[in-house]
C-alpha positions in Angstrom: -20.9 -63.3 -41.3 -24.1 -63.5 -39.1 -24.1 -59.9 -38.4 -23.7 -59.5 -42.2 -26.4 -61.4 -42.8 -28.9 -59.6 -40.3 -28.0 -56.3 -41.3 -29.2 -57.6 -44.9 -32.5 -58.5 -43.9 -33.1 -55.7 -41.8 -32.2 -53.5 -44.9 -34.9 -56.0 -47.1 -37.2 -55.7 -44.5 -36.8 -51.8 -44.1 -37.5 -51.4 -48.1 -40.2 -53.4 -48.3 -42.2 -51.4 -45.7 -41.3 -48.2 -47.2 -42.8 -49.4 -50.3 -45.6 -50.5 -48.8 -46.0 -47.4 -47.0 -45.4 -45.6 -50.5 -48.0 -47.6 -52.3 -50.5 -47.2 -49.9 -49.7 -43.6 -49.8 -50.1 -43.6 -54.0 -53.3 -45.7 -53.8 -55.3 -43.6 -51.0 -54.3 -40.1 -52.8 -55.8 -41.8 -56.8 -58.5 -44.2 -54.7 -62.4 -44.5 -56.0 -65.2 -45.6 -53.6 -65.7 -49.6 -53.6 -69.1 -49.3 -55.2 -67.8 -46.7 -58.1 -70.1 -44.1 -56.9 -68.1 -40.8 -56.9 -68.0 -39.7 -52.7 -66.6 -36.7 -50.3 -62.8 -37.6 -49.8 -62.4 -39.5 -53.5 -61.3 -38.5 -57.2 -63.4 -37.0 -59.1 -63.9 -38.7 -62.6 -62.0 -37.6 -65.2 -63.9 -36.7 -69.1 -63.4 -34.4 -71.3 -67.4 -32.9 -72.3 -67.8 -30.6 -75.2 -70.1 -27.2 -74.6 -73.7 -26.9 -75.8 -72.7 -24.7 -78.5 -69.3 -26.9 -80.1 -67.1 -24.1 -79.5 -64.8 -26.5 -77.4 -63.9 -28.7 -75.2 -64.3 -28.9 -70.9 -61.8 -30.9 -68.8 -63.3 -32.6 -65.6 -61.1 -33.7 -63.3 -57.6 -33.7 -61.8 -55.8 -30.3 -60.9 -57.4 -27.5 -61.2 -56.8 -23.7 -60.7 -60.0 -23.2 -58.9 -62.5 -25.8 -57.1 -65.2 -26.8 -59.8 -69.0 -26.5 -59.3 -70.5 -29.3 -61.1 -74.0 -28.9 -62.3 -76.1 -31.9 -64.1 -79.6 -30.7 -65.1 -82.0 -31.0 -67.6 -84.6 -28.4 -69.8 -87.5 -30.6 -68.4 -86.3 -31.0 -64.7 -88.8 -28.7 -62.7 -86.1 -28.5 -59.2 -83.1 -27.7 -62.0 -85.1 -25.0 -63.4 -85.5 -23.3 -59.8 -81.6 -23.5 -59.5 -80.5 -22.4 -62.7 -80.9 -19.0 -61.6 -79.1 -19.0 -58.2 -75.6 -20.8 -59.9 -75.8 -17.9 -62.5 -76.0 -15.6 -59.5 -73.5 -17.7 -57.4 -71.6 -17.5 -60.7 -71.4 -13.7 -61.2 -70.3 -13.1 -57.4 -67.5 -16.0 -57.0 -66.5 -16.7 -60.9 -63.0 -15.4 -60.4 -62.9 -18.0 -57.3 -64.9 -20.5 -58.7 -65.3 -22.5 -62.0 -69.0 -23.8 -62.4 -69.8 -26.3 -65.0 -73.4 -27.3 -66.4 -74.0 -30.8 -67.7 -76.8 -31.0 -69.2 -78.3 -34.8 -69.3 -78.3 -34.5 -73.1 -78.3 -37.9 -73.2 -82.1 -37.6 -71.6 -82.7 -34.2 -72.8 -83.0 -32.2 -76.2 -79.9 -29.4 -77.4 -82.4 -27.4 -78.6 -84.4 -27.3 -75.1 -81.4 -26.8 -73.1 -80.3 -24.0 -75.6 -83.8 -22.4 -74.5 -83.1 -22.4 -70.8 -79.5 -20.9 -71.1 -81.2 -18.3 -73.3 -84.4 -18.3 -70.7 -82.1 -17.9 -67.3 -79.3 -16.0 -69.0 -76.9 -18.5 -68.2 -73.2 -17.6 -68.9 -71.1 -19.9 -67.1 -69.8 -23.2 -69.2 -72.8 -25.0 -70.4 -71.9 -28.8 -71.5 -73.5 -31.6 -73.0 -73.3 -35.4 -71.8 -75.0 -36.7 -75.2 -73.8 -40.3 -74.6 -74.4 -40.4 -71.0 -70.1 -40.6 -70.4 -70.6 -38.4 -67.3 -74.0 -39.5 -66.2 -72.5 -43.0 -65.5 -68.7 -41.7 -64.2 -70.7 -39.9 -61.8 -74.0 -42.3 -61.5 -76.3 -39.3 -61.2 -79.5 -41.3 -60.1 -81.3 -38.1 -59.9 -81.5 -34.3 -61.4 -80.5 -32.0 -60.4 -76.7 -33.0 -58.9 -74.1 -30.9 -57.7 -70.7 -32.3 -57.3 -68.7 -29.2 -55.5 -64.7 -30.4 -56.3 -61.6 -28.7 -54.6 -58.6 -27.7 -56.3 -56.9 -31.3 -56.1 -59.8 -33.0 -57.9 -61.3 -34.1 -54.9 -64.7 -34.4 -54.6 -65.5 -32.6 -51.6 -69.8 -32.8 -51.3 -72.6 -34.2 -53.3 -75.3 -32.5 -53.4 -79.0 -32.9 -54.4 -81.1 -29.4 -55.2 -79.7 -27.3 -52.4 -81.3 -23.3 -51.6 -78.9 -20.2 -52.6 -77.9 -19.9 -48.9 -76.9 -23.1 -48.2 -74.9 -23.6 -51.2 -73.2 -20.3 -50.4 -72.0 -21.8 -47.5 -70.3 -24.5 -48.7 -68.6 -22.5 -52.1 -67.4 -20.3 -49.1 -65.7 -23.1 -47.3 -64.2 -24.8 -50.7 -62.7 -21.8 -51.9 
């Protein structure tokens, strides 16, 4: 009857740490930073943004076919204006290995400005808009421009503040 007994516990005891070591498992692969701010190593926040032009709608976040190249900017921001250029170039030589997004900080920004600079810059990746500042605050961009670089498992993998051609080549090289 004892040894009964023991072997019951043990088998309690035994299911209790694997679900333990299942939840904790379940909660690091889904886990956001304490603070909320989006970091290497976490989810990336999940929205849905519709493009500049209404045509549709952009997922962000979760599985992906390729890593994701995530933009915000703004017509008026000077340092976003200098990289506009170099994603549209990054975006011609690694679109088939690389989705890059746009978000344009409508929210602090104008349609019909940000219109201009995709027409100025010849940008023909996905522009978005962020009119009610949804992604701005998922993503607490403090300052423009931001680049969130995001691997294929939705993980953000860098965050990244105006960054030259060359070094952002780099690090597209190593995510994809």
């Amino acid at each position: 009857m004892k040894r009964t007994r023991n072997w019951i516990v043990a088998a309690f005891v035994l299911v209790l740490l694997g679900g333990a070591v299942y939840q904790h498992g379940a909660a690091k692969r889904n886990a956001v930073p304490v603070d909320g701010a989006p970091k290497p190593g976490f989810a990336a926040p999940s929205l849905q943004l519709q493009s500049l032009d209404g045509s549709r709608e952009w997922a962000i976040g979760g599985q992906r076919d390729k890593p994701l190249l995530l933009n915000y900017w703004a017509s008026w921001c000077l340092p976003c204006q200098e990289e506009l250029p170099d994603l549209q170039s990054l975006y011609e030589q690694y679109g088939d290995q690389l989705d890059i997004y746009g978000v344009n900080a409508t929210f602090h920004d104008e349609p019909e400005l940000a219109q201009k600079k995709v027409q100025q810059f010849g940008l023909k990746f996905p522009i978005l808009t962020d009119p009610d500042a949804v992604g701005l605050d998922l993503y607490k961009v403090a300052a423009l421009p931001m680049t969130f670089l995001i691997d294929k498992n939705g993980k953000i993998v860098e965050v990244l503040n105006l960054v030259n051609r060359e070094e952002l080549e780099k690090r597209i090289k190593k995510l994809i």
